[in-house]
N, C-alpha and C positions, 0 to 999 in steps of 0.2 A: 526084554527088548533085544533085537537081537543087529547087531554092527556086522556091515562088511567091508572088509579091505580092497580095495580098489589091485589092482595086482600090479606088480612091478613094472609093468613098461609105460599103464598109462600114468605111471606117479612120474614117471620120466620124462612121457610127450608134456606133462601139467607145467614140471620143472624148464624145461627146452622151451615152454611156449611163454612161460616166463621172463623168462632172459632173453627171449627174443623182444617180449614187448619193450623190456627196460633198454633194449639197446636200440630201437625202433625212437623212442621217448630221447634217449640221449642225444642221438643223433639229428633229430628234428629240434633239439633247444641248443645245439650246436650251428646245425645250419640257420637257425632265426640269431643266434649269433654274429654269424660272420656275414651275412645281409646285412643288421645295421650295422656293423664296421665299413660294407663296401658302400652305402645308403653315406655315412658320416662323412668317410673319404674323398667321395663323390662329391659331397656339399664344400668342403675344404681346400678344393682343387679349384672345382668353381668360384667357389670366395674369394679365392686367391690369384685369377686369373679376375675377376671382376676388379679386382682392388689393380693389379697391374695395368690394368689397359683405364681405369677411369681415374688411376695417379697420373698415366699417362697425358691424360686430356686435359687432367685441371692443372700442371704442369707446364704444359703447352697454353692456357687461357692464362695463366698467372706471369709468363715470361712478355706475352701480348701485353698485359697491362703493365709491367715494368718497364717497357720501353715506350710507350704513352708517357709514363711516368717521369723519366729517366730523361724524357726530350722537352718537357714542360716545364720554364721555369716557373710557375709559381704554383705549389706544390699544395695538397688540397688541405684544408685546416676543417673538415669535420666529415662523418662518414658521409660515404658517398659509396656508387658502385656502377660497374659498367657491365652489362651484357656484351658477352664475347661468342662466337661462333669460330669454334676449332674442331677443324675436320669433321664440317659437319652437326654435331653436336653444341647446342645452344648451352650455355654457363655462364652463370652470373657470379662476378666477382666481383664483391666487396673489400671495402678500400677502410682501413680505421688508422689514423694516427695514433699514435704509440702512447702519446700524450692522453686519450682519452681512458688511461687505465690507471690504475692505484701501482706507483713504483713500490716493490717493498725493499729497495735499496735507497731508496731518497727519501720518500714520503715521511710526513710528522707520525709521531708517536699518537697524535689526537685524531689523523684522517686513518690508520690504523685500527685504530680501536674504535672506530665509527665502521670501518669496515668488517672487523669480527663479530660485531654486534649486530648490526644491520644485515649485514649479506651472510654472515657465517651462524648467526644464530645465537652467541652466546649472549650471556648475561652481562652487564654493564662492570662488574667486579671479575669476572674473568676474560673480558676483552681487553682491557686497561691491561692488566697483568700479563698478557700473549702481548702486545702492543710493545711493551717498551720491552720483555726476553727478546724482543723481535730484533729490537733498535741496541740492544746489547752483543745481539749475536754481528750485527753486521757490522757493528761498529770496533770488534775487535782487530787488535792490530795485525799484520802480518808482520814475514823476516824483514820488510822494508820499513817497516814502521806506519805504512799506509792500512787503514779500517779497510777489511777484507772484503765487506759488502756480500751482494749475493750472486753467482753466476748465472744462476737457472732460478724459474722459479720452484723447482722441486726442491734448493734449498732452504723452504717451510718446513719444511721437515726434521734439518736439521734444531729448529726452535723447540727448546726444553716444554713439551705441554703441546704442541701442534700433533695432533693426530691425520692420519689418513683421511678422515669420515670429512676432516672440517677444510682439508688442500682440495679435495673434489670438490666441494661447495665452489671454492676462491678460483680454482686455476685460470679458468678462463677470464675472469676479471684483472689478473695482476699480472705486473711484470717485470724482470728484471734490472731493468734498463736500469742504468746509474746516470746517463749523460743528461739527463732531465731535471728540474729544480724538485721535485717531489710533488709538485702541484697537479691537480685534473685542468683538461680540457673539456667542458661542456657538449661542445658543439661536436665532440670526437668522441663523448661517452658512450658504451650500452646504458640501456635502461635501469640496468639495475644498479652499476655506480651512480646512475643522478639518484636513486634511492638513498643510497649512501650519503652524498652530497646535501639533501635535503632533510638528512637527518632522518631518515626511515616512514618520509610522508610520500606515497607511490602516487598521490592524487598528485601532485604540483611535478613528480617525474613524467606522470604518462601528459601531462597538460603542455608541459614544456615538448618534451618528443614530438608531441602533435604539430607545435608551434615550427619546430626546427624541421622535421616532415613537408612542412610547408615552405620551403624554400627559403624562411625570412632572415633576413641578417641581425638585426638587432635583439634577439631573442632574449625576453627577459630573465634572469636568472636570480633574480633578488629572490627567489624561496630557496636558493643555496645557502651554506657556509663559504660565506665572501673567503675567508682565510684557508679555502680547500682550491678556488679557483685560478687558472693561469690559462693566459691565451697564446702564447708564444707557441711559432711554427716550430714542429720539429721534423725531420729527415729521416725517422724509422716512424715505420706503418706496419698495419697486419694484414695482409693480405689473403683473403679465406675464399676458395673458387667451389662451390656446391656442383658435382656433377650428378645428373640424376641415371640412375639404377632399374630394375625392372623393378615393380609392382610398389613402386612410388618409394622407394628408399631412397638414399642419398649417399653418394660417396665424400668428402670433406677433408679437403685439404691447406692446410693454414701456414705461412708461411711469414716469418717475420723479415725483413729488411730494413738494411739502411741507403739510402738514395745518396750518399755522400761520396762519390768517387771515388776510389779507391787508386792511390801515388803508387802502389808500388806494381801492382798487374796492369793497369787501367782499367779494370772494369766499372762499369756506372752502377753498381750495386755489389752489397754483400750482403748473402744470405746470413742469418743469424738464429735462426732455429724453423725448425718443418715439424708440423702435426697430421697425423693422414688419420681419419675414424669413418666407421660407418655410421649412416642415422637411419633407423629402422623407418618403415611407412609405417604415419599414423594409425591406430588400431581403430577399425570404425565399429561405434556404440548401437546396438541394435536398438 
């Protein structure tokens, strides 16, 4: 059999045509590189110029209902909500007393542990147990000798056994507040504290909802735990203005207040904590 050697220049043009394609190849997984960096950037910009101009607007809808609020003496005692129109833009903002949430600076050790059980998921022998480290963390003393309670509710965290997975679950359901007896307001709840309330029966929650949906005053609640219930007005509300987005998402901004004048600036409100998140549009099922 007989080989022949290709001769030196074209092993060279093979070599050269080589290196040229590897760098042809580089170059092309470079530039699809730095497209989706400009692609990503682009989207981030945007994001963030959406998120600016519709905090803008649900800011502006949220100040409109604070002074509705703010000029009204008798102050509302269950959710409710008003459609507003700022600049243009329709926004519906929702009105919740403070009272309709689980305080985890005041509430029992028993509506705690109805609440880590029911809404959080756990087990009847590890909510009991999160329930009173709960009622031991905020009950420690501070330098004044006053039980330090909880600031925020991100202070769940602070509780020996509270994980991340089980504060997502809660956040939205609880709250700070210490000025309150620890009790729920019914007619102020979401849905899923009358879950709570009910002892973890969603039939007698969604049946009640429906009832209180319906405008009625006397709304029966006897499938609650009477010993979780309280009616008394309170002066902090949450205030949540849904601005809507292109292609049906949601901008969301939530705003806690106390409607209680304020002696030393005058102003007829104090802000007390702001949440701003996006809510995707539903995904549709083919």
């Amino acid at each position: 059999m007989t080989t022949y050697a290709l001769p030196q220049h074209d092993r060279a043009r093979g070599i050269v045509l080589v290196a040229v394609l590897w760098m042809v190849a580089a170059l092309s997984l470079i530039a699809t590189g730095v497209v989706q960096v400009v692609r990503s950037e682009v989207r981030l910009v945007s994001l963030a110029r959406q998120a600016a101009e519709a905090g803008a607007l649900g800011d502006g809808a949220i100040q409109l209902v604070l002074q509705t609020l703010s000029a009204t003496p008798e102050k509302p005692t269950r959710i409710s909500a008003i459609e507003t129109d700022y600049r243009g833009t329709a926004i519906r903002v929702e009105i919740r007393p403070n009272n309709g949430l689980v305080s985890i600076s005041t509430a029992p050790a028993s509506l705690l542990q109805s609440l880590y059980a029911v809404a959080g998921g756990l087990g009847a022998k590890a909510a009991e147990e999160l329930a009173n480290a709960t009622v031991e963390v905020r009950s420690k003393k501070d330098a004044a000798g006053q039980a330090a309670g909880f600031e925020a509710t991100e202070d769940l965290l602070s509780v020996p056994g509270f994980d991340y997975g089980l504060y997502a679950k809660l956040k939205n359901w609880v709250t700070a507040d210490q000025t309150g007896n620890g009790l729920v307001n019914p007619m102020a709840a979401p849905e899923t504290i009358l879950v709570v309330l009910a002892n973890g029966n969603a039939a007698s929650a969604a049946k009640f909802v429906a009832a209180r949906n319906a405008g009625g005053v006397g709304v029966d609640t006897t499938a609650f735990n009477a010993g979780y219930i309280d009616t008394t007005i309170t002066q902090r509300f949450r205030l949540e203005a849904r601005v809507p987005l292109a292609e049906g998402s949601w901008f969301l901004i939530s705003r806690t207040v106390d409607l209680t004048p304020s002696l030393q600036d005058g102003m007829p409100w104090r802000t007390l904590h702001t949440e701003r998140a996006f809510e995707a549009a539903p995904t549709k099922s083919n």
